[in-house]
C-alpha positions in Angstrom: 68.7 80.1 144.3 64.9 79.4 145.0 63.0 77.2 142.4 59.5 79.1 143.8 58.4 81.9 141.4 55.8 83.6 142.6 53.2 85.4 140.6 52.0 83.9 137.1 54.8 85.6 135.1 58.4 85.0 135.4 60.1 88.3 136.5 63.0 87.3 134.2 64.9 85.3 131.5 66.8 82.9 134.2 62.8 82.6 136.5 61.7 81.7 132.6 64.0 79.2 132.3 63.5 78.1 135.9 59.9 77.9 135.4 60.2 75.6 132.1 63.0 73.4 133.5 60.3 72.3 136.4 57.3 72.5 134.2 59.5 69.7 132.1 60.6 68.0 135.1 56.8 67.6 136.4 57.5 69.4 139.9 55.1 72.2 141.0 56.2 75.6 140.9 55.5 76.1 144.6 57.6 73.1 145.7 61.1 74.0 146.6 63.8 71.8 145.2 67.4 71.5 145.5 69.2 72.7 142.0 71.3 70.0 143.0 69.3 67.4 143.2 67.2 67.9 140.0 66.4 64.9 137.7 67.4 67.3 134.7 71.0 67.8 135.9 73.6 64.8 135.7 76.3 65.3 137.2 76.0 68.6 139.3 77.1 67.5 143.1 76.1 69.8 146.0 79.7 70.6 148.0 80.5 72.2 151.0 81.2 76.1 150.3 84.7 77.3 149.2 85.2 73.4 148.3 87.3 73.1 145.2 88.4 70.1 143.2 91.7 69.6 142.9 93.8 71.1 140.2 95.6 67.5 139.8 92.5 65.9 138.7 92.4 68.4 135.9 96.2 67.9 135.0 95.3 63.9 135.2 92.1 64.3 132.5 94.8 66.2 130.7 97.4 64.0 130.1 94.5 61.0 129.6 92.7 62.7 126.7 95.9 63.6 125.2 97.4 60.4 125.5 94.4 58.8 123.8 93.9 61.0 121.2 98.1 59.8 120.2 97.2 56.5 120.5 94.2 56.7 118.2 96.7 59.1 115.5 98.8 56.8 115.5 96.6 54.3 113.5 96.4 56.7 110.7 98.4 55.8 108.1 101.0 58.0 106.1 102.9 59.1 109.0 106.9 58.9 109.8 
């Protein structure tokens, strides 16, 4: 996806919210920019295409949110 819009008026919603994200952002309409590699965006990575993470690393944040949220339950008073 292109950040240039041409013409004065966005075409549509998503050029709208293209247009505002870069008015925000202080970069020139006409200057093409990586989505990527925006200032706005924190923790969007550019991969290869077809690249996936792996499905362990979901399985691993998983377990570790579960796991804490026991540990912090099991502070709270009134169980058995």
């Amino acid at each position: 996806m292109s950040a240039s819009i041409g013409g004065a008026q966005p075409r549509t919603g998503a050029h709208a919210v293209v247009a505002d994200a870069l008015a925000r952002t202080g970069i020139p309409a006409g200057v093409e920019t990586d989505p990527a590699r925006r200032p706005d965006v924190l923790f969007r990575v550019r991969r290869d295409d077809g690249h996936q993470i792996s499905a362990w690393w979901m399985v691993g944040a998983f377990v570790l949110v579960s796991s804490a949220v026991i540990a912090l339950l099991s502070f709270i008073p009134g169980g058995h």
